[in-house]
C-alpha positions as CSV (number, residue, x, y, z in Angstrom):
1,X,0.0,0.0,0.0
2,X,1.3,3.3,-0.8
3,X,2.7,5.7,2.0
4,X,0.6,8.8,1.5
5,X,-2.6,6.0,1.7
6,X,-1.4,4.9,5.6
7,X,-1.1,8.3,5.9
8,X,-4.3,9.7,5.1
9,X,-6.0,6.2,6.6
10,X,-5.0,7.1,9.7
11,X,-6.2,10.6,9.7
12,X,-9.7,9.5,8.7
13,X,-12.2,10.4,10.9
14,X,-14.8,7.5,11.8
15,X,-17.8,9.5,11.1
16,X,-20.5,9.4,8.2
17,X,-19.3,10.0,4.7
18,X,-18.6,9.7,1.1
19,X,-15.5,8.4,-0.4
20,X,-14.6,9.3,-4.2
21,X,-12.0,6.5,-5.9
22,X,-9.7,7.7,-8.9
23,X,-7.2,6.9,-11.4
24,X,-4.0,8.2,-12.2
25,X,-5.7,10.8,-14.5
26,X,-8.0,11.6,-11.7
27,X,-11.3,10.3,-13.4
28,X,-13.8,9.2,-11.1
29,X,-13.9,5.1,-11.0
30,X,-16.1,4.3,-8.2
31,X,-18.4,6.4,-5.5
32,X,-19.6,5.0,-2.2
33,X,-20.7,6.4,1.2
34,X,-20.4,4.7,4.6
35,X,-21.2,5.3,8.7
36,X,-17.6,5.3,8.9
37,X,-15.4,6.5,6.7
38,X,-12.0,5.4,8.4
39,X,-13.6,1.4,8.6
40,X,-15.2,1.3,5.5
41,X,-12.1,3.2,2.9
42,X,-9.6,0.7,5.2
43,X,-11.4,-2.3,4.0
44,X,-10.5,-2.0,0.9
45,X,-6.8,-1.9,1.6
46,X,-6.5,-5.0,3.9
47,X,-7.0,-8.8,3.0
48,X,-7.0,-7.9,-0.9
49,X,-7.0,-12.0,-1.5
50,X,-10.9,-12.1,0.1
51,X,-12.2,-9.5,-2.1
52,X,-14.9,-10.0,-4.5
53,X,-14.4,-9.8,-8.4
54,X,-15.3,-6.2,-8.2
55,X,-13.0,-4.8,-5.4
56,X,-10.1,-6.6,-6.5
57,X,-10.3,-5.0,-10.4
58,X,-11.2,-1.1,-8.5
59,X,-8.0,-1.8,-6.3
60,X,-5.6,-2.5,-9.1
61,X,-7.1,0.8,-10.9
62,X,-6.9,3.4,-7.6
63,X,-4.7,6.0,-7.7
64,X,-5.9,8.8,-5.1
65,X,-9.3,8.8,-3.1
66,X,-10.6,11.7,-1.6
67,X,-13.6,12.1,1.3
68,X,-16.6,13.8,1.9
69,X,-18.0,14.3,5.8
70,X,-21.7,14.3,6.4
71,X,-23.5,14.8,9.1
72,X,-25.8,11.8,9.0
73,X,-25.2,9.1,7.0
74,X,-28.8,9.5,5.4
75,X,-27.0,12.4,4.3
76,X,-24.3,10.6,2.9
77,X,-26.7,8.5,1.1
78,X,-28.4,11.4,-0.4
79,X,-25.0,12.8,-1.8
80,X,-23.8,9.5,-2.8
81,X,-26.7,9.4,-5.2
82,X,-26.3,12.9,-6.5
83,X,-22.7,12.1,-6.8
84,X,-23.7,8.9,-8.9
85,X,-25.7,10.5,-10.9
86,X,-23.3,13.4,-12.3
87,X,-20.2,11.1,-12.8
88,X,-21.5,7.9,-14.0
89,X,-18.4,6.4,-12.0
90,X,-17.4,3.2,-14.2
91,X,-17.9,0.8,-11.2
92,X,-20.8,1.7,-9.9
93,X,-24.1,-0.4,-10.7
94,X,-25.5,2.7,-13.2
95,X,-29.0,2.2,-14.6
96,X,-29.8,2.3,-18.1
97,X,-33.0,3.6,-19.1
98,X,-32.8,4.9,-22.6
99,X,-36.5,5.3,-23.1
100,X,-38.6,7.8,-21.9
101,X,-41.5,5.9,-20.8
102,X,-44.8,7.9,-21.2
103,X,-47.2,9.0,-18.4
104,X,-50.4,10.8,-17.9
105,X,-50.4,14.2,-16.3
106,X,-52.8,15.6,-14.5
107,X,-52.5,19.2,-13.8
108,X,-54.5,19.6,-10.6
109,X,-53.6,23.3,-9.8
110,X,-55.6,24.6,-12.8
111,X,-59.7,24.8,-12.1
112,X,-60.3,22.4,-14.9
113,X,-57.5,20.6,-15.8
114,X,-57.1,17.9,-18.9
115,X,-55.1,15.0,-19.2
116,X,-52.2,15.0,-21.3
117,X,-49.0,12.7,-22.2
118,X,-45.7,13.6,-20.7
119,X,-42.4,11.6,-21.0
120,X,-40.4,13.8,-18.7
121,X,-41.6,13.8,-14.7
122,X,-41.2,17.3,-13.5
123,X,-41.6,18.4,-9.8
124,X,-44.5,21.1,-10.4
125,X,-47.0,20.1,-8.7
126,X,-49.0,17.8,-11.2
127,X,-49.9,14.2,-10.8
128,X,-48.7,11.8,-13.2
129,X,-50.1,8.4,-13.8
130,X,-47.6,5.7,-15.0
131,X,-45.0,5.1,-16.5
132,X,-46.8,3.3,-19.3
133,X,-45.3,0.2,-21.4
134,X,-46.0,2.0,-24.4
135,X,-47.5,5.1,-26.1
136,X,-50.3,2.1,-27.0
137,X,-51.2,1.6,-24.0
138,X,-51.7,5.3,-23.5
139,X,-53.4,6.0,-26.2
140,X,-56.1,3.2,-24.9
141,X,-56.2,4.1,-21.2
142,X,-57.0,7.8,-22.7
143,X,-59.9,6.4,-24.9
144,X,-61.3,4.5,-21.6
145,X,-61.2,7.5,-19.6
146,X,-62.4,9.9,-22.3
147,X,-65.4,7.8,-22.7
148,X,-66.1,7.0,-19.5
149,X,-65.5,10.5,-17.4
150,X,-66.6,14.0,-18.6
151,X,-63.1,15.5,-18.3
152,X,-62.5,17.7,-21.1
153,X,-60.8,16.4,-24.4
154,X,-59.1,19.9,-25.4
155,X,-55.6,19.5,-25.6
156,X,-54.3,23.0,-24.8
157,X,-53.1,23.0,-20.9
158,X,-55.4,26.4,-20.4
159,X,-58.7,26.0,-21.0
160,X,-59.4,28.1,-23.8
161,X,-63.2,29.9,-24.1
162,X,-65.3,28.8,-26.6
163,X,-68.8,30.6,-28.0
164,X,-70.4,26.9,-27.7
165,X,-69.3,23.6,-26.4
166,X,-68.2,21.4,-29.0
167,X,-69.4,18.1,-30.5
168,X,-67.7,16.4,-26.7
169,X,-70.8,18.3,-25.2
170,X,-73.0,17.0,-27.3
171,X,-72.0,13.1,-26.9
172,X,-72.1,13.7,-23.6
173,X,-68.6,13.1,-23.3
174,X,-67.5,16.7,-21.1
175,X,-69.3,18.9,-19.0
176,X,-68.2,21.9,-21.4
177,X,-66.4,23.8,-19.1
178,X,-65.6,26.0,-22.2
179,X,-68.8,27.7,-22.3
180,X,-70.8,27.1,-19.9
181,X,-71.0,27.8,-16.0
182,X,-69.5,24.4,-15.1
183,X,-68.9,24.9,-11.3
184,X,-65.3,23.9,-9.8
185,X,-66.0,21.9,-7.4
186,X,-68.3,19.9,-9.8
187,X,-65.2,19.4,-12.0
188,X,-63.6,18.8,-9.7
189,X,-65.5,15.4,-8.3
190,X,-64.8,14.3,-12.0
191,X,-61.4,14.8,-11.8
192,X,-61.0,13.1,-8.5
193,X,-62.5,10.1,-10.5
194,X,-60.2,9.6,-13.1
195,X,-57.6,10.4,-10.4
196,X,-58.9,7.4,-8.6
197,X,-59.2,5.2,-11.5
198,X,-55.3,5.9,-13.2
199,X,-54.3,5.0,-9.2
200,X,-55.9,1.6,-10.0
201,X,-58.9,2.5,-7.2
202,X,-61.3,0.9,-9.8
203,X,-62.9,-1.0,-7.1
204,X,-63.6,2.0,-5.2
205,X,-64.7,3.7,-7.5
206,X,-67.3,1.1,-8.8
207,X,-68.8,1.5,-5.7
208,X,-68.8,5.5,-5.8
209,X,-70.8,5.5,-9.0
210,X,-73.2,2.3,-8.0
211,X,-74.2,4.3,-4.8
212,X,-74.9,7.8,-7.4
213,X,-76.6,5.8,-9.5
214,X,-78.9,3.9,-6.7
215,X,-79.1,7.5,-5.1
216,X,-80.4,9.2,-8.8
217,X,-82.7,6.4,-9.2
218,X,-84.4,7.0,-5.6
219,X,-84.6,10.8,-6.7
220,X,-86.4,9.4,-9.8
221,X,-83.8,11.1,-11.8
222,X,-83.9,8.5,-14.5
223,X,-81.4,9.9,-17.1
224,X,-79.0,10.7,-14.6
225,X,-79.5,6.8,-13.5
226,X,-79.2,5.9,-17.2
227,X,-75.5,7.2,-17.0
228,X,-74.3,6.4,-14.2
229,X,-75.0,2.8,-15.2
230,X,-73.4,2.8,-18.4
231,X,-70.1,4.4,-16.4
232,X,-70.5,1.4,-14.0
233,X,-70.2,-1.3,-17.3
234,X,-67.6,0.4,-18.4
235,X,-65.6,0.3,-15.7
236,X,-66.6,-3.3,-14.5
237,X,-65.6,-4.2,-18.3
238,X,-61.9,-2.5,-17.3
239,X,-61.9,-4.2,-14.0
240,X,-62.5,-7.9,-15.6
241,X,-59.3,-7.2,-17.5
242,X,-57.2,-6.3,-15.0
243,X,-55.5,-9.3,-13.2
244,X,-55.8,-9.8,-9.3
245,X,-52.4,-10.6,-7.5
246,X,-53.3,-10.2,-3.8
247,X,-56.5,-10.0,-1.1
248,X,-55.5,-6.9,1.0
249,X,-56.0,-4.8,-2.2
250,X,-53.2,-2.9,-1.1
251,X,-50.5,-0.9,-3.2
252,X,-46.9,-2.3,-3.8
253,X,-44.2,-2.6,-6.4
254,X,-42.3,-5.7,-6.6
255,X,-38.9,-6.1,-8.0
256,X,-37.4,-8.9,-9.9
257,X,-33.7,-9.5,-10.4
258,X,-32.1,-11.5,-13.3
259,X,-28.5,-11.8,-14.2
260,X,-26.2,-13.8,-16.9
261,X,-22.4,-12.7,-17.1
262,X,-22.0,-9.2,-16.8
263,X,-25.8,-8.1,-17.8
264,X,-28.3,-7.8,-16.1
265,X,-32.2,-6.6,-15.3
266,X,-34.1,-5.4,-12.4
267,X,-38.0,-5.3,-13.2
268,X,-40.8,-3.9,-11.3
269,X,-43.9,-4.9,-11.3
270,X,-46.6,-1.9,-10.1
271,X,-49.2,-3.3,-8.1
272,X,-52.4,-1.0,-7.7
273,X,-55.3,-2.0,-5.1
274,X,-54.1,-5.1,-5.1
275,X,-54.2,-5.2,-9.1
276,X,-51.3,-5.8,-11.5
277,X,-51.4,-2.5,-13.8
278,X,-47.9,-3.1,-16.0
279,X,-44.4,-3.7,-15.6
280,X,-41.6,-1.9,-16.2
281,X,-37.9,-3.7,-17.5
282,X,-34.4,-1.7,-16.2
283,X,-31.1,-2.9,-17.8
284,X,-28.2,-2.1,-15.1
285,X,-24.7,-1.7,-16.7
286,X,-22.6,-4.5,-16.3
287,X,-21.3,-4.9,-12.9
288,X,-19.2,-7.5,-11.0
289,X,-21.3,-6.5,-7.5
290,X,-23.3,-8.4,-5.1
291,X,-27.4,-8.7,-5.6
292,X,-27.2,-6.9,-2.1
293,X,-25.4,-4.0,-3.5
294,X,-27.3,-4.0,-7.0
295,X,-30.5,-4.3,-5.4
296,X,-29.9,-1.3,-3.1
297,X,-28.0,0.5,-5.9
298,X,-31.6,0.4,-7.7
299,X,-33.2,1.5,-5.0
300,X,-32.0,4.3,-4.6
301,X,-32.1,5.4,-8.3
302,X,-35.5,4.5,-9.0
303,X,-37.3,5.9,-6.5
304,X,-35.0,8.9,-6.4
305,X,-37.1,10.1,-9.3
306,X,-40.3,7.6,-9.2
307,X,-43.6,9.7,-9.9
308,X,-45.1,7.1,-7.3
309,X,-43.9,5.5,-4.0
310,X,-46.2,3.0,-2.7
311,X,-46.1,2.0,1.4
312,X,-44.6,-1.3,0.3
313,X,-41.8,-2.9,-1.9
314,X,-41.1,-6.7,-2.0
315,X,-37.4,-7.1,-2.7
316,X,-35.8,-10.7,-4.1
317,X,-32.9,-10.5,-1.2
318,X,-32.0,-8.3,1.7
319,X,-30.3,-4.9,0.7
320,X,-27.3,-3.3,2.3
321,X,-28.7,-0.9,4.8
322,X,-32.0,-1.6,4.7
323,X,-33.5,0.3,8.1
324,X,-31.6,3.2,6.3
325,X,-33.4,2.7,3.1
326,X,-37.0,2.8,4.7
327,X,-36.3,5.9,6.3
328,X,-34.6,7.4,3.1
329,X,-38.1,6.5,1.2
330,X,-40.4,7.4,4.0
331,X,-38.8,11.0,4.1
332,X,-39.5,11.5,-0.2
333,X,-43.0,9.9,0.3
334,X,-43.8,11.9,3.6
335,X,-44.9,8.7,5.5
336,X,-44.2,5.1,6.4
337,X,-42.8,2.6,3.5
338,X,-41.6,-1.0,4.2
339,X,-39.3,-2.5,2.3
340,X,-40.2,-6.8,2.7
341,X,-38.1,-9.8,1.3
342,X,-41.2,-12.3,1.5
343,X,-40.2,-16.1,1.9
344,X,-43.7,-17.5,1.6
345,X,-47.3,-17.1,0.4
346,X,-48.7,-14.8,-2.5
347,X,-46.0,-12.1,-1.8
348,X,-43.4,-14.5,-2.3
349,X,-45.0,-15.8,-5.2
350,X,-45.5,-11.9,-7.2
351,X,-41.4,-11.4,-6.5
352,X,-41.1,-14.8,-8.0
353,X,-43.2,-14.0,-11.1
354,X,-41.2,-10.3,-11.3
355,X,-37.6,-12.4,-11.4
356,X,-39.6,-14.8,-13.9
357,X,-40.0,-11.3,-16.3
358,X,-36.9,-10.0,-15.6
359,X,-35.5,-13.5,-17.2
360,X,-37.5,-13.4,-19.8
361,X,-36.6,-9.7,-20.5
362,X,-32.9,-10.4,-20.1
363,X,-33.3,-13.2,-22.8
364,X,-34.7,-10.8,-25.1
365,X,-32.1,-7.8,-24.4
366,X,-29.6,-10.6,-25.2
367,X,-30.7,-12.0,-28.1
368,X,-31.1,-8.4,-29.6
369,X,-27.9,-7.7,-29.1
370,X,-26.7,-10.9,-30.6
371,X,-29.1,-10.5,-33.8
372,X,-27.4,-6.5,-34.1
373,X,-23.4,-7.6,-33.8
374,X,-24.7,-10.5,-36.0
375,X,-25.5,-7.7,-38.7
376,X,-22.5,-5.2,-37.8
377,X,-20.5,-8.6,-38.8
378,X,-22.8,-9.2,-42.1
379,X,-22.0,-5.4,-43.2
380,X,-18.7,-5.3,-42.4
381,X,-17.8,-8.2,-44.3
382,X,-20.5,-7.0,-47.4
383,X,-18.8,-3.3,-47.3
384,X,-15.4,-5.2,-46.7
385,X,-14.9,-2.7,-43.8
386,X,-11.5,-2.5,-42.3
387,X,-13.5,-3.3,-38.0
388,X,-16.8,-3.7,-37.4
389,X,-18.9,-0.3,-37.6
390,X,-19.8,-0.2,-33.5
391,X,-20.1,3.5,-34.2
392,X,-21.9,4.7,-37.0
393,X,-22.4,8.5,-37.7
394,X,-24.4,9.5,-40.9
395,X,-24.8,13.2,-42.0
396,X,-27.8,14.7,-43.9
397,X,-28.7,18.6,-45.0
398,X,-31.6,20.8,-45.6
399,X,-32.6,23.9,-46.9
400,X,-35.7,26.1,-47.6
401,X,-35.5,27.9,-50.7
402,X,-32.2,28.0,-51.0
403,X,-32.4,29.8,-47.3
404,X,-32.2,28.1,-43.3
405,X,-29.9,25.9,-44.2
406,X,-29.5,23.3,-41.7
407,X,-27.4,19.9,-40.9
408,X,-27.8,17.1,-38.6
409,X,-25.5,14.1,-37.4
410,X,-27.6,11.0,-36.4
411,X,-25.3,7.9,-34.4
412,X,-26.2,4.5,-34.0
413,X,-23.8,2.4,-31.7
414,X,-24.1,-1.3,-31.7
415,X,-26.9,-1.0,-33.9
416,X,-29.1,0.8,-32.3
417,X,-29.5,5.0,-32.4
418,X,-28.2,6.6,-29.7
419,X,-30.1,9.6,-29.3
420,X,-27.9,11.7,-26.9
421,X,-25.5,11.9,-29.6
422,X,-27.0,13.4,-32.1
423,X,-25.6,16.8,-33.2
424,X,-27.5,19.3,-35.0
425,X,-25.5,22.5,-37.4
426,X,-27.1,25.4,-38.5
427,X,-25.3,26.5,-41.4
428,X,-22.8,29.5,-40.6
429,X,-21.0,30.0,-43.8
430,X,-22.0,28.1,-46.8
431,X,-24.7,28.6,-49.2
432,X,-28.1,27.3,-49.0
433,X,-27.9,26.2,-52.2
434,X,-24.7,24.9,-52.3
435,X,-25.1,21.2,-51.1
436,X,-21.4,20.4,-51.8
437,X,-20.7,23.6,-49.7
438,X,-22.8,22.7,-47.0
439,X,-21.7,19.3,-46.6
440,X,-18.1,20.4,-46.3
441,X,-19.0,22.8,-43.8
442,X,-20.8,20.5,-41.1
443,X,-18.1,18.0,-41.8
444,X,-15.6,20.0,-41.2
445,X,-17.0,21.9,-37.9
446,X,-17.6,17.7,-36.7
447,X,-14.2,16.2,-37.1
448,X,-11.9,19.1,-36.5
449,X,-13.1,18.8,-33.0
450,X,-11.2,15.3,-32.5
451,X,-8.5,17.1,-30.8
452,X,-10.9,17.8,-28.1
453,X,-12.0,14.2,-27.1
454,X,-14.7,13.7,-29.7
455,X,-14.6,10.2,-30.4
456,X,-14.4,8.9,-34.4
457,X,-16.6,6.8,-35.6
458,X,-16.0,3.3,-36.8
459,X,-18.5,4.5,-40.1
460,X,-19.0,7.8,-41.9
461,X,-22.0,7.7,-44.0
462,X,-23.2,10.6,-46.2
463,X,-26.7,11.1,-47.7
464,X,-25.6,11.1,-51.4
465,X,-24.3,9.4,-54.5
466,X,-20.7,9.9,-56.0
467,X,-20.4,14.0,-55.7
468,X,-21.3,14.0,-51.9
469,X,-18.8,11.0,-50.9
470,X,-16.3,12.9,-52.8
471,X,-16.5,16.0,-51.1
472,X,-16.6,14.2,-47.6
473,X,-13.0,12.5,-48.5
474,X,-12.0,16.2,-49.4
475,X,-12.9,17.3,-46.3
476,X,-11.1,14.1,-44.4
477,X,-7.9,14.2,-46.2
478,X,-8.1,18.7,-45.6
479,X,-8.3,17.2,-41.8
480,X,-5.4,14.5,-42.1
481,X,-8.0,12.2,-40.8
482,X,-8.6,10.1,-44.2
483,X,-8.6,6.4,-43.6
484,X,-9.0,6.5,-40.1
485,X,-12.3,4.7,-40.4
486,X,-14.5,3.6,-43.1
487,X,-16.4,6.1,-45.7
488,X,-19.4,5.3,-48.1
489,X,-22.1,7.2,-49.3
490,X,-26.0,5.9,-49.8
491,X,-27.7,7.3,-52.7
492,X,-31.5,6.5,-53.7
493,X,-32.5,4.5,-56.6
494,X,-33.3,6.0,-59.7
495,X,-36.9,5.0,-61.6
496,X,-35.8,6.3,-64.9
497,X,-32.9,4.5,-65.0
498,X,-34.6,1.1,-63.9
499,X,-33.0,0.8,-60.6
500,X,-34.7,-1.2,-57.9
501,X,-32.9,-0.1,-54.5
502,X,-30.7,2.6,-53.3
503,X,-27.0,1.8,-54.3
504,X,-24.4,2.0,-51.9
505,X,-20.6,3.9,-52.9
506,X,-17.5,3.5,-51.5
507,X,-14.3,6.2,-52.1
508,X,-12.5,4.5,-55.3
509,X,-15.0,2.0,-56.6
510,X,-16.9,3.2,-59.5
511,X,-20.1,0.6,-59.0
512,X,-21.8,1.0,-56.6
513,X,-22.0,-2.2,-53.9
514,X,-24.1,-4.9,-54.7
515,X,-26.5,-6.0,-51.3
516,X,-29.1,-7.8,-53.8
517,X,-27.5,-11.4,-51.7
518,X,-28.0,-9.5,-48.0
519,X,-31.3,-6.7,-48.3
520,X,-31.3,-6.7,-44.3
521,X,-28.0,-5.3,-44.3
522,X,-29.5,-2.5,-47.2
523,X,-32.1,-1.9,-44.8
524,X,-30.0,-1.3,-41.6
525,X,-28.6,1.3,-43.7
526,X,-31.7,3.1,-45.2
527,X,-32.9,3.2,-41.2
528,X,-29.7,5.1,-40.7
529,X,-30.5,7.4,-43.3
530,X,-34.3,7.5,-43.4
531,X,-33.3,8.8,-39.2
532,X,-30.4,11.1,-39.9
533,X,-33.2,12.9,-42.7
534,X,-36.3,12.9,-40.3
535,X,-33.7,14.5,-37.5
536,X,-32.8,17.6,-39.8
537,X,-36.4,18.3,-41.4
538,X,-37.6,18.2,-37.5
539,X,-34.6,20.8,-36.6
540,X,-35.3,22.7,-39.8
541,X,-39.1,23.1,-39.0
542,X,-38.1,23.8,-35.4
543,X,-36.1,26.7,-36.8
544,X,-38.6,28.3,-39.4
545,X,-41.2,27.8,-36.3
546,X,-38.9,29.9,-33.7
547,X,-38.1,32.3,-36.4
548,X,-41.5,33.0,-37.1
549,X,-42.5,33.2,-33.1
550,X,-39.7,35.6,-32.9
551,X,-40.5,38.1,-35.0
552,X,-43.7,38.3,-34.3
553,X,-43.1,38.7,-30.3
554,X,-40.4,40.9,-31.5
555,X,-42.8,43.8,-32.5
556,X,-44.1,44.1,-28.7
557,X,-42.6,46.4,-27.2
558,X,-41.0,46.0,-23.7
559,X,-40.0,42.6,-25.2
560,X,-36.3,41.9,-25.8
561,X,-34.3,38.8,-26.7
562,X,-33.9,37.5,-23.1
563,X,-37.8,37.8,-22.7
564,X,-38.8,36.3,-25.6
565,X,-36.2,33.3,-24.8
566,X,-37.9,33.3,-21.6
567,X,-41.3,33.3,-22.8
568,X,-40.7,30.6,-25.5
569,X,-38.8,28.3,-23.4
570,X,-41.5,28.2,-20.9
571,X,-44.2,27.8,-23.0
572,X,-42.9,25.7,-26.0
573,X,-45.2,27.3,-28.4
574,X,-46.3,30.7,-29.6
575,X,-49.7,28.7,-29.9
576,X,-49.9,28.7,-26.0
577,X,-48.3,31.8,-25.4
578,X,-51.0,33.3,-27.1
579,X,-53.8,31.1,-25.2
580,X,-51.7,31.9,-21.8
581,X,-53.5,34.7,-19.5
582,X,-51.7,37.6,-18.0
583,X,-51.1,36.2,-14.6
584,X,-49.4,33.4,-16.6
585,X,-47.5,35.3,-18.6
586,X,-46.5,37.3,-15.6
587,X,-45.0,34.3,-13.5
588,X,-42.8,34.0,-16.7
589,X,-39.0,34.6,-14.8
590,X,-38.2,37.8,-16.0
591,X,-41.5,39.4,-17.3
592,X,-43.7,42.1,-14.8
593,X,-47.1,42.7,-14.8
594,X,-47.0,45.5,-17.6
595,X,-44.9,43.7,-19.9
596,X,-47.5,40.5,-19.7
597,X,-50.4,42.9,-20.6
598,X,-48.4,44.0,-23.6
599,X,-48.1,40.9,-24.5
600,X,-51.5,39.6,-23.8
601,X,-53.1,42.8,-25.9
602,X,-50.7,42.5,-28.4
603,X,-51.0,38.4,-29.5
604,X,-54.6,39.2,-28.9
């Protein structure tokens, strides 16, 4: 053990704490917290032979640590997360969660409030419902609750006046709180009901709407009967479908665990009134640790940022800490959770069917990414590729007119798109209606920045026949960076000329390469481009659409560039801006009262 480690051992204090583990080049490999610091950072240089797989590869990789002191060691938890969470430290168990998972929201500050679909969960004050499996199921929850509650159907957040309800009204469907005196407190009741039946309370609620139906019938309100009845069918019909997992109709979320190798899967299953509602699948990065630690690692963050925190989750096996746990989830719920490890009985037997979906869902992640380095292999060897294209980047342009001319970069790595990486140009120099120019350009601004840690992809493909790829190896060679990974260009097929697919180039072939033996690996790479074109229309219509915005809030006076950034950013949409009132536009950061009215009069 190095000196300066003794050293600073023995000066530890044995209080609560976070410890930070580095490398030589002072990068972040591994973040932990423990009740005391001088015990816990100790253990990891004593008895190296008894150490798991995990300790023993961090040990051989630590250069420097350095501490954190906390008062608590719930506070040490709480920054341990947070620490997690911005350095992605390499041996920590980090969860992957590239989809955004849709939800309902429910915006229960405004008087009459609508339901609409979110993928983001922001803390303002909203309920959201969820996270569904997919925007399918969304889309069919929506049409049960839009034909079963009057909530209004309108999708603008504010509720916008009309001269006369709309065809909603007339089916029924809404109280039409858009015209008429609808009381609050009578919308209110409805939108306590479709709170009530996205919580999975569908039990309840039948008997809600039996006893106003029993109580309208005893008034001899007959119609009013009438529909309350056909409210209870529907329901009853949703209820039938909904699968029963436990007596005590209690809510819980169970977790399942499966591992193989390094992968792995944690899935929860959200149970609702003692009804199964959906699951949810979470790939962890590949980690050496113990279920103890992954289990507690998910934990902590999932329900760091869960909409929803039931008074009960059934674990597969003990966590580290787990008294600490309960009272770190009792403190973001505001009262009592339990955290159980059930051995017996039909708690036992839901964590048993959540690790019997988290092995199935492993088996599928697997065999998906055995089918996609299957292709990478196929189009390596069809493209005779010097290595296999784990990184792909593929470049398209767009223009208006000859005017807004715009680029984007679209990545897929190991087959799949990876979102984050995306990079979108807008045209500084070139002109619009110089493709050749343009391409050179955004090329140019991408792959100069190499020096600066950007990585290079495995494959460079451009959206054009023979003149594009020519001008990308231009722009390569220009940048010294010319067979430093693979180059073609994709070019669609040409009717007149007969041609029944899009022909692939490569730099010094004159033919183009023949994939008439292998069309999967053709269409792997029409995805890539058929993407990389619907990323820069979207950012090109996203530009014409601010532009426009902007010059028309740009007549207001009182309004300058910061508050019409403001505006913009908080509303998304001059659309809403314009259906926004003034106190709205007045809680705007940045706007005052006077500067709202303008506004207000002037979109008017």
């Amino acid at each position: 053990m190095k000196k300066e480690f003794l050293e600073r051992l023995a000066n530890l204090p044995p209080s609560p704490g976070v410890y930070l583990m580095k490398d030589a080049g002072g990068n972040i490999l591994y973040v932990g917290k423990a009740r005391d610091l001088k015990k816990r950072v100790g253990s990891y240089f004593s008895n190296t032979g008894q150490k798991d797989l995990k300790a023993r590869l961090l040990i051989e990789k630590i250069d420097k640590f350095e501490t954190i002191l906390t008062n608590t060691e719930k506070e040490a938890l709480i920054l341990e997360s947070n620490l997690i969470k911005r350095h992605q430290p390499r041996y920590n168990v980090i969860l992957k969660d590239d989809k955004r998972y849709p939800c309902l929201r429910l915006d229960v500050k405004r008087p009459y409030p609508n339901l609409t679909v979110a993928r983001k969960i922001e803390k303002d004050g909203a309920l959201y419902f969820g996270p569904f499996p997919s925007a399918g199921a969304v889309r069919q929850t929506l049409k049960v609750i839009h034909s079963t509650f009057k909530i209004r159907k309108c999708k603008s957040r504010a509720l916008k006046r009309r001269e006369r309800p709309c065809l909603n009204y007339q089916m029924r469907l809404c109280l039409g709180p858009c015209s008429l005196p609808v009381a609050p407190e009578d919308y209110r009741a409805v939108v306590e009901e479709v709170a009530m039946f996205l919580k999975g309370r569908t039990p309840e609620l039948i008997k809600d709407v039996r006893k106003q139906m029993e109580s309208a019938a005893a008034r001899e309100d007959f119609e009013a009967a009438a529909a309350h009845r056909d409210r209870l069918f529907a329901l009853e019909r949703t209820l039938e479908k909904q699968v029963a997992t436990t007596t005590d109709f209690k809510d819980r979320d169970v977790l399942g665990m499966a591992r193989k190798g390094k992968a792995a899967l944690m899935m929860v299953l959200f149970v609702r009134g003692g009804f199964l509602l959906g699951n949810r699948p979470f790939y962890l990065s590949e980690s050496f640790v113990s279920d103890a630690e992954m289990i507690t690692a998910f934990v902590k963050q999932y329900y760091d940022k869960a909409p929803f925190i039931p008074k009960e989750v059934l674990l597969p096996a003990p966590p580290e800490d787990k008294a600490l746990l309960e009272e770190w989830l009792c403190d973001l719920k505001g009262e009592r959770v339990r955290i159980k490890i059930p051995q017996r009985g039909e708690k036992a037997g839901l964590v048993r069917m959540a690790d019997q979906n988290a092995m199935k869902g492993l088996k599928e992640q697997l065999d998906a990414a055995m089918a996609d380095q299957e292709l990478l292999e196929r189009l390596q060897r069809r493209l005779a590729l010097g290595r296999r294209p784990e990184r792909i980047e593929c470049f398209d342009l767009s223009n208006l007119g000859g005017s807004d001319g715009v680029g984007s970069m679209v990545v897929f790595k190991q087959g799949r798109p990876a979102p984050a990486a995306y990079r979108k140009y807008r045209i500084k120099w070139a002109s619009g209606r110089d493709d050749y120019a343009m391409l050179s350009e955004v090329l140019t601004r991408r792959y100069k920045k190499v020096d600066t840690g950007q990585p290079l992809p495995d494959l460079l493909m451009v959206d054009g026949g023979k003149g594009q790829l020519n001008m990308a190896v231009a722009v390569l060679k220009t940048l010294r960076l010319y067979g430093s990974f693979d180059l073609i260009g994709i070019a669609k097929k040409d009717p007149e000329r007969s041609e029944t697919e899009d022909k692939i180039y490569k730099p010094g072939r004159k033919n183009p390469v023949n994939l008439k033996k292998d069309p999967q690996v053709l269409l792997f790479l029409q995805r890539i481009r058929d993407e990389a074109h619907r990323s820069v229309i979207t950012y090109q219509r996203k530009r014409r659409l601010m532009t426009r915005h902007r010059s028309l809030l740009e007549d207001i006076p009182g309004i300058g560039h910061k508050r019409r950034t403001r505006l913009l950013k908080h509303f998304g949409s001059l659309k809403r801006i314009k259906g926004a009132p003034v106190e709205e536009l007045a809680a705007v950061p940045g706007m005052t009262r006077q500067a709202a009215q303008a506004v207000f009069d002037a979109l008017k």
